[in-house]
KEDRENMI-56787 format. One record per residue (C-alpha): x, y, z; residue in one letter. Coordinates in nm, 2 decimals. Example, Ala and Ser with C-alpha at 12.3 -4.5 7.8 and 13.67 -1.06 7.14 Angstrom:
2
<node><c1>1.23</c1><c2>-0.45</c2><c3>0.78</c3><resn>A</resn></node>
<node><c1>1.37</c1><c2>-0.11</c2><c3>0.71</c3><resn>S</resn></node>
END
This chain:
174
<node><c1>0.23</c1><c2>-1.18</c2><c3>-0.25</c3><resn>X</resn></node>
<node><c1>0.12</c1><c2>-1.17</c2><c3>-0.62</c3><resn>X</resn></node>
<node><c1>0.31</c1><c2>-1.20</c2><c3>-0.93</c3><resn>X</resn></node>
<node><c1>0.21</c1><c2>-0.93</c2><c3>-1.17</c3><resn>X</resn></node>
<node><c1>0.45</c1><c2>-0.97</c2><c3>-1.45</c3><resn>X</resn></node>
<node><c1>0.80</c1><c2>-1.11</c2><c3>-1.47</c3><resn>X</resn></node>
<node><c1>0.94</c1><c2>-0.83</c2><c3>-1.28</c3><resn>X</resn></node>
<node><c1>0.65</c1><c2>-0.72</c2><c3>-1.08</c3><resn>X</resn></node>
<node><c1>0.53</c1><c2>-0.85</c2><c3>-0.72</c3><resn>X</resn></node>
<node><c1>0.21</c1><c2>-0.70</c2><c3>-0.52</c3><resn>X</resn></node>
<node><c1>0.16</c1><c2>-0.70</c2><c3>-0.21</c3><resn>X</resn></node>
<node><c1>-0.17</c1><c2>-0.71</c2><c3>-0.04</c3><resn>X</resn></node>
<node><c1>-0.24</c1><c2>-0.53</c2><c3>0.28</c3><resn>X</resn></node>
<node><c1>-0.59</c1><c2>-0.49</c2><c3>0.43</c3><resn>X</resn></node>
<node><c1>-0.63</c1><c2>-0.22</c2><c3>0.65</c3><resn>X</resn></node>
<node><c1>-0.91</c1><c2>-0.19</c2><c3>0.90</c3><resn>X</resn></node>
<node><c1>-1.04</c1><c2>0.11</c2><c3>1.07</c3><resn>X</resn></node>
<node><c1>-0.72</c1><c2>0.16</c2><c3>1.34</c3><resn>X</resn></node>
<node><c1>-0.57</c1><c2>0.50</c2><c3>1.30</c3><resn>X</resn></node>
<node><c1>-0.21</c1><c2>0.34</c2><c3>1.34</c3><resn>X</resn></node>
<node><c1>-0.20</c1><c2>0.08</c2><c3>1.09</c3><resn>X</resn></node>
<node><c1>-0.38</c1><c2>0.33</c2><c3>0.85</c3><resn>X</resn></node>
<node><c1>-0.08</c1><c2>0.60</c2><c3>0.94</c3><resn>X</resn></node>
<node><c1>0.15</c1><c2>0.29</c2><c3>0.84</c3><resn>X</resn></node>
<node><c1>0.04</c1><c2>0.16</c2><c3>0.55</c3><resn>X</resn></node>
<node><c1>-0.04</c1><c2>0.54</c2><c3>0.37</c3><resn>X</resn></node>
<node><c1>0.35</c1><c2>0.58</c2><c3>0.43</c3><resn>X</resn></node>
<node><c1>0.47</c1><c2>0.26</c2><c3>0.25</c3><resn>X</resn></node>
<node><c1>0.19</c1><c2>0.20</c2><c3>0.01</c3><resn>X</resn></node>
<node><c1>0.24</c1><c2>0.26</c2><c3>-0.41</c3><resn>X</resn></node>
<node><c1>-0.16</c1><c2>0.20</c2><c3>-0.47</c3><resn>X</resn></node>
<node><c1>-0.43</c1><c2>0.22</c2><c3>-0.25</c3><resn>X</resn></node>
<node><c1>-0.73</c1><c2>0.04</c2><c3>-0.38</c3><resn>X</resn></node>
<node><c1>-1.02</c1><c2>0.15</c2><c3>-0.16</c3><resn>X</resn></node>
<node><c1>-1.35</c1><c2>0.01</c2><c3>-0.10</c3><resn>X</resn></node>
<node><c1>-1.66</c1><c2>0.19</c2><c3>-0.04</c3><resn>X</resn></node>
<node><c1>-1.97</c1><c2>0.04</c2><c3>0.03</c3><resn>X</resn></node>
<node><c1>-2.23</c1><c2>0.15</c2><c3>-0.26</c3><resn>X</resn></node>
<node><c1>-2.56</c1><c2>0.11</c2><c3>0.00</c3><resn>X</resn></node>
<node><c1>-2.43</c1><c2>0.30</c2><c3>0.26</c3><resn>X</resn></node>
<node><c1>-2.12</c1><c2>0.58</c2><c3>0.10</c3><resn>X</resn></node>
<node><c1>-1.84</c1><c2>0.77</c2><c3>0.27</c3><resn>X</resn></node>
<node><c1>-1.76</c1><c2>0.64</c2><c3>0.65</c3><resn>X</resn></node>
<node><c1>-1.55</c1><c2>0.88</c2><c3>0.83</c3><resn>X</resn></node>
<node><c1>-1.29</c1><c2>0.62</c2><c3>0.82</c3><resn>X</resn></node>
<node><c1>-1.24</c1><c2>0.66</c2><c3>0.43</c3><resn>X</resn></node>
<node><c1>-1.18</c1><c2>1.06</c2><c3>0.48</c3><resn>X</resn></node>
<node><c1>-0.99</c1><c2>1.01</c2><c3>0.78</c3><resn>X</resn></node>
<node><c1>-0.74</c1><c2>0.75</c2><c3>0.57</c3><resn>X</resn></node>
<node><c1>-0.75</c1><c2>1.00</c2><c3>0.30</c3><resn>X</resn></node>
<node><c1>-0.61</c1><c2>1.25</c2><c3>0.46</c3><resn>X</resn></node>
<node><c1>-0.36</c1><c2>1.07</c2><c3>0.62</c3><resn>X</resn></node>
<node><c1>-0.23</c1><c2>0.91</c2><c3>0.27</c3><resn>X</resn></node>
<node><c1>-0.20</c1><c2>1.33</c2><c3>0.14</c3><resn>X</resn></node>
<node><c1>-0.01</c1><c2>1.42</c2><c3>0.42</c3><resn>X</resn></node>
<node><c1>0.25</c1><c2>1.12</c2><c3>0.33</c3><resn>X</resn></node>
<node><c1>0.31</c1><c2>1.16</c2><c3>0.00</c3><resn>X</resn></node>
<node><c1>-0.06</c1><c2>1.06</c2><c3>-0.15</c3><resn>X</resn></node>
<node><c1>0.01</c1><c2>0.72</c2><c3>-0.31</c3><resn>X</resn></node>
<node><c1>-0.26</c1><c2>0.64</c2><c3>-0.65</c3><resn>X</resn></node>
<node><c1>-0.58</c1><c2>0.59</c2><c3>-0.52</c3><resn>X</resn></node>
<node><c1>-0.82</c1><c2>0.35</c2><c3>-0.70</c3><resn>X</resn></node>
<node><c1>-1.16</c1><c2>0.33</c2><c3>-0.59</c3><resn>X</resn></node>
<node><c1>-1.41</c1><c2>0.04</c2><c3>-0.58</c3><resn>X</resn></node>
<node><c1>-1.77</c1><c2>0.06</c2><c3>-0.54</c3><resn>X</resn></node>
<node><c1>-1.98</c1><c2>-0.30</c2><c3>-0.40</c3><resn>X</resn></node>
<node><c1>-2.31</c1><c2>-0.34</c2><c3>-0.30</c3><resn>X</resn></node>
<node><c1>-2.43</c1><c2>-0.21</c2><c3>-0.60</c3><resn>X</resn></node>
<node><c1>-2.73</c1><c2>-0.45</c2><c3>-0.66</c3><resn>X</resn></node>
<node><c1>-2.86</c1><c2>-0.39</c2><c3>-0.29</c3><resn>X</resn></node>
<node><c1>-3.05</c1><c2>-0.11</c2><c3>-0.47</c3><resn>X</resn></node>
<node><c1>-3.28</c1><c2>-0.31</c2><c3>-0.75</c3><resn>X</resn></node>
<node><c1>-3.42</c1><c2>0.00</c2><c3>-0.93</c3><resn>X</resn></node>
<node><c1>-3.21</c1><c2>0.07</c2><c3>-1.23</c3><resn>X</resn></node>
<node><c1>-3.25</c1><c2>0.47</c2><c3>-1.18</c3><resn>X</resn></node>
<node><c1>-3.14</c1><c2>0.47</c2><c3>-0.80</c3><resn>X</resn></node>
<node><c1>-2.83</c1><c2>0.22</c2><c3>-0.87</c3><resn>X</resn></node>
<node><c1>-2.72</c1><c2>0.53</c2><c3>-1.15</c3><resn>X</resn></node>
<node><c1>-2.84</c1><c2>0.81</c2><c3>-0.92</c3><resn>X</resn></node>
<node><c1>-2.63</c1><c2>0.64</c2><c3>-0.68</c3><resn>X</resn></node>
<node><c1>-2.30</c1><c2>0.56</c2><c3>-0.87</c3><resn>X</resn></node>
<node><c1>-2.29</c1><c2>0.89</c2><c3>-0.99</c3><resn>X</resn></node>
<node><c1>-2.32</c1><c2>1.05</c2><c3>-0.67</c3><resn>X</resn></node>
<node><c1>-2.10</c1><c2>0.86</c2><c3>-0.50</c3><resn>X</resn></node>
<node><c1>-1.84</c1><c2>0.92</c2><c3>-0.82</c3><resn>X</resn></node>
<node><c1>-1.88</c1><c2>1.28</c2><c3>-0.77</c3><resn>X</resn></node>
<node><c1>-1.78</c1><c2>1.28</c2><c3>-0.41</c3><resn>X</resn></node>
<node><c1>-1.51</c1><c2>1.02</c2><c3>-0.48</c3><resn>X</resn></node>
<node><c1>-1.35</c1><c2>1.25</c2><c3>-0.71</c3><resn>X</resn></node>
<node><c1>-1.39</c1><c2>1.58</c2><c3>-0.46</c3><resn>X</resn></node>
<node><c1>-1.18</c1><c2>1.35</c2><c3>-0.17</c3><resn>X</resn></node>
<node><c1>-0.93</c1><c2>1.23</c2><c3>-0.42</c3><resn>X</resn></node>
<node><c1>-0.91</c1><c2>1.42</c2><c3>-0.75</c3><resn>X</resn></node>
<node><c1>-1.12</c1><c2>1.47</c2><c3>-1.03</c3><resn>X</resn></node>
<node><c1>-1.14</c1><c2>1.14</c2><c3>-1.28</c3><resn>X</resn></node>
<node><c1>-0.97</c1><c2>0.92</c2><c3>-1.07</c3><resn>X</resn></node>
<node><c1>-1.01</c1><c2>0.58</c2><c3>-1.16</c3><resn>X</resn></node>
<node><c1>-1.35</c1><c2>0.43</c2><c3>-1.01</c3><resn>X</resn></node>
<node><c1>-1.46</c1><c2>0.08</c2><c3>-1.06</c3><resn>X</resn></node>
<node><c1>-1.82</c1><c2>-0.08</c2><c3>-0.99</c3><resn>X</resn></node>
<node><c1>-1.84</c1><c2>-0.37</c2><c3>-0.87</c3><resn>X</resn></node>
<node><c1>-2.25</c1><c2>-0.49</c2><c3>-0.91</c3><resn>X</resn></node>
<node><c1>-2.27</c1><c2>-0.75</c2><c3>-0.71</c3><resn>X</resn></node>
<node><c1>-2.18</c1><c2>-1.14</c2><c3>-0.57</c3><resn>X</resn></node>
<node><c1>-2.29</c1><c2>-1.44</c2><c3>-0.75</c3><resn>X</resn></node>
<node><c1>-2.27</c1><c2>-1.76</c2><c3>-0.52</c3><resn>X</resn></node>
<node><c1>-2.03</c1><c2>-1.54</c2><c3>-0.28</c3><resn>X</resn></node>
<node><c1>-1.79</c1><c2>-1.44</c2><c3>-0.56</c3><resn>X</resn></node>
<node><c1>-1.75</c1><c2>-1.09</c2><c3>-0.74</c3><resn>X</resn></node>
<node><c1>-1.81</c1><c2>-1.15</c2><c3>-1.12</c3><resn>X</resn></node>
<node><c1>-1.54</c1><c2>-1.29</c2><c3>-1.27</c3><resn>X</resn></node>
<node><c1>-1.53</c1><c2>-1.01</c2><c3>-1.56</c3><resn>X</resn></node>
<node><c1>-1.54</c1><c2>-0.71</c2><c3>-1.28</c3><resn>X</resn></node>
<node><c1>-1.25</c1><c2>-0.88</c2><c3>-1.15</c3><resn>X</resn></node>
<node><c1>-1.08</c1><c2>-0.94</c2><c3>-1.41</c3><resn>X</resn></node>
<node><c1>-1.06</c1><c2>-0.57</c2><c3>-1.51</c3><resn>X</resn></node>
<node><c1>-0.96</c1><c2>-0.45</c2><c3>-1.21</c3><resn>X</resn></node>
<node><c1>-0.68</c1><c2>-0.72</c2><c3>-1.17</c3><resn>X</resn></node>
<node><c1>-0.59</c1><c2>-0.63</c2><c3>-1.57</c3><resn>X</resn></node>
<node><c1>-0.57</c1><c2>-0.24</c2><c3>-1.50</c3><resn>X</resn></node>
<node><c1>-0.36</c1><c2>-0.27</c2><c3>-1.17</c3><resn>X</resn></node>
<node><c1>-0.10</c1><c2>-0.48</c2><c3>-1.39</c3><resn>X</resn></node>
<node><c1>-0.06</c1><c2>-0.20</c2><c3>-1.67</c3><resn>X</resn></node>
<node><c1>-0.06</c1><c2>0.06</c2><c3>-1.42</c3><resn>X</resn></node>
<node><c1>0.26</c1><c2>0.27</c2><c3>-1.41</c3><resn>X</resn></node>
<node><c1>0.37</c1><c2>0.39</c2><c3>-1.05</c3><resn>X</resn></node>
<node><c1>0.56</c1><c2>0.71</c2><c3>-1.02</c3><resn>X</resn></node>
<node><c1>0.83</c1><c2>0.73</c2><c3>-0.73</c3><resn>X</resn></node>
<node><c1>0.66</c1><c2>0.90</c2><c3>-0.46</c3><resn>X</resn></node>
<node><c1>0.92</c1><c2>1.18</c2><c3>-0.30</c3><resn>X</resn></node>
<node><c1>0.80</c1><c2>1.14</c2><c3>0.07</c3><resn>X</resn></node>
<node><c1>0.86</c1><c2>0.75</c2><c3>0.05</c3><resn>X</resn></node>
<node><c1>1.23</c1><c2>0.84</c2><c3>-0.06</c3><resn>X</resn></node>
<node><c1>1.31</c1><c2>1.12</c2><c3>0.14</c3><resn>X</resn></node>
<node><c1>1.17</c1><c2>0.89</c2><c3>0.43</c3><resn>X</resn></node>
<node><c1>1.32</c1><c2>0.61</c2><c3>0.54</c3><resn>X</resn></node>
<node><c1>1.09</c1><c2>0.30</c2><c3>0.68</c3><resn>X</resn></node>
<node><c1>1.04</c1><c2>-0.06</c2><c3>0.71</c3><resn>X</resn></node>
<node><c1>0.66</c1><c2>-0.23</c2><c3>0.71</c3><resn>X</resn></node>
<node><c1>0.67</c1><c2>-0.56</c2><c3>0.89</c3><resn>X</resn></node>
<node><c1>0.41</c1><c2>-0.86</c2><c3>0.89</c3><resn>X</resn></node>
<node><c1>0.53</c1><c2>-0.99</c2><c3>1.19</c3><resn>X</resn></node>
<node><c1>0.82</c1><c2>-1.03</c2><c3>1.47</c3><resn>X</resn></node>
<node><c1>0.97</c1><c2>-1.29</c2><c3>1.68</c3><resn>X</resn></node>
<node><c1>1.15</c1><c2>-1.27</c2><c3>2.01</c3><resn>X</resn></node>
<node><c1>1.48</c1><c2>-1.47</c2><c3>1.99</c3><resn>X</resn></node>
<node><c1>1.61</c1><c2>-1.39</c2><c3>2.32</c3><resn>X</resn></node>
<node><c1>1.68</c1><c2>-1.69</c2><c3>2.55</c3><resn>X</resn></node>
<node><c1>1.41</c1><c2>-1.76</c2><c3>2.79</c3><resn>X</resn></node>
<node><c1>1.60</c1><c2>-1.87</c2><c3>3.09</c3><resn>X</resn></node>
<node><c1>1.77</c1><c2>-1.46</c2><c3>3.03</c3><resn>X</resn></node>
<node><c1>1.41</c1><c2>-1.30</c2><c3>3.05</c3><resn>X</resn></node>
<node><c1>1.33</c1><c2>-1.51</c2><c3>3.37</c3><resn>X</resn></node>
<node><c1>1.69</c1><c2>-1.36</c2><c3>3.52</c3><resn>X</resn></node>
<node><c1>1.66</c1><c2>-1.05</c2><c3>3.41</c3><resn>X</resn></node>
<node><c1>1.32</c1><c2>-0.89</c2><c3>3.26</c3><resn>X</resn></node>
<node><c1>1.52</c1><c2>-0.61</c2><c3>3.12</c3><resn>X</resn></node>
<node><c1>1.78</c1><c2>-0.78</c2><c3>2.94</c3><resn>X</resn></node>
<node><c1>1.87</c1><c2>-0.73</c2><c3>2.57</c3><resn>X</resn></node>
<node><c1>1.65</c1><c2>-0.86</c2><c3>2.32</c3><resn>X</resn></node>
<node><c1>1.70</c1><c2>-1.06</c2><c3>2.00</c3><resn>X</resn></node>
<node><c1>1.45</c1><c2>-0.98</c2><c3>1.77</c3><resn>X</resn></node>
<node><c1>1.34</c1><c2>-1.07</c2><c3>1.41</c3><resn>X</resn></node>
<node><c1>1.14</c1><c2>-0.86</c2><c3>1.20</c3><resn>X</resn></node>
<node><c1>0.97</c1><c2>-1.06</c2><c3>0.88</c3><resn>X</resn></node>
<node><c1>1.00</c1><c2>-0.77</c2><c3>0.66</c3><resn>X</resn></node>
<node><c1>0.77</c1><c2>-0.67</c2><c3>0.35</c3><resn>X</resn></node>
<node><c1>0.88</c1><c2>-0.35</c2><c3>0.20</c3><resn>X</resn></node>
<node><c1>1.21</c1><c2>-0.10</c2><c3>0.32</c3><resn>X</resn></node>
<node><c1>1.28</c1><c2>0.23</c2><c3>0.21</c3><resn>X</resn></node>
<node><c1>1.58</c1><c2>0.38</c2><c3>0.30</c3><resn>X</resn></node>
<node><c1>1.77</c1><c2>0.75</c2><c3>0.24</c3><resn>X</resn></node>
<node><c1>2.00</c1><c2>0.77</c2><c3>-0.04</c3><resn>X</resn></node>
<node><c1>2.32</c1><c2>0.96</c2><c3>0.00</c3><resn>X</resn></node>
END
């Protein structure tokens, strides 16, 4: 978790290329910051997560272009950012927000790309998505079994105890 502002708290997910946890997070997610790999494009993973987030509710959608200096000509890194803007905005919508990211310096991002992105993700205004209110759900980082061993070893289908360690609810007002 990361503090944003006084009122503000982000959570960071990262979400690799299994269809359930993508169908997960696109229900509970406010921003979707999505990175696509500038020397190799669109996997079908990215459309496939895509569509899933516009069929629940299609959270903001921030893109981020790396491995922009694994092309060293300056007219193929512009032939390629523009290309890849071009489809970016056909998937998600035209002049949605796109950020380059040129390249690692001692296995860091540069500090100034970063700071821009972090600075434009704590301005950002979120507007209440009506498929996260008008469905309820709970996104959990992890579970614990509290039920008493010496029960299990009796009886494999006994009750269980369990905990969930929850990150983010949603539930249907009346």
């Amino acid at each position: 978790m990361v503090a944003s502002g006084k009122k503000r708290r982000l959570t960071i997910i990262e979400c690799g290329c299994d269809i359930n946890m993508m169908v997960d997070l696109a229900k509970a997610a406010d921003l979707v910051l999505m990175l696509i790999d500038a020397s190799f494009g669109f996997e079908m993973e990215t459309s496939e997560f895509l569509n899933i987030c516009q069929v629940h509710g299609f959270p903001k959608i921030m893109g981020v272009l790396t491995h922009l200096d694994s092309s060293k000509h300056n007219k193929k890194r512009k032939k390629t950012k523009k290309r890849l803007k071009h489809r970016f905005w056909t998937e998600v919508y035209p002049g949605a927000k796109l950020f380059y990211f040129s390249g690692m310096v001692h296995g860091e991002y540069q500090n100034q790309e970063m700071h821009n992105l972090g600075h434009f993700i704590t301005v950002m205004k979120f507007r209440p998505l009506t498929w996260q209110t008008s469905h309820p759900y709970i996104l959990a980082d992890r579970m614990e079994d509290l039920t008493n061993p010496e029960n299990i070893q009796t009886n494999i289908k006994c009750d269980r105890q369990v905990s969930l360690y929850v990150i983010k609810s949603s539930t249907l007002e009346k």
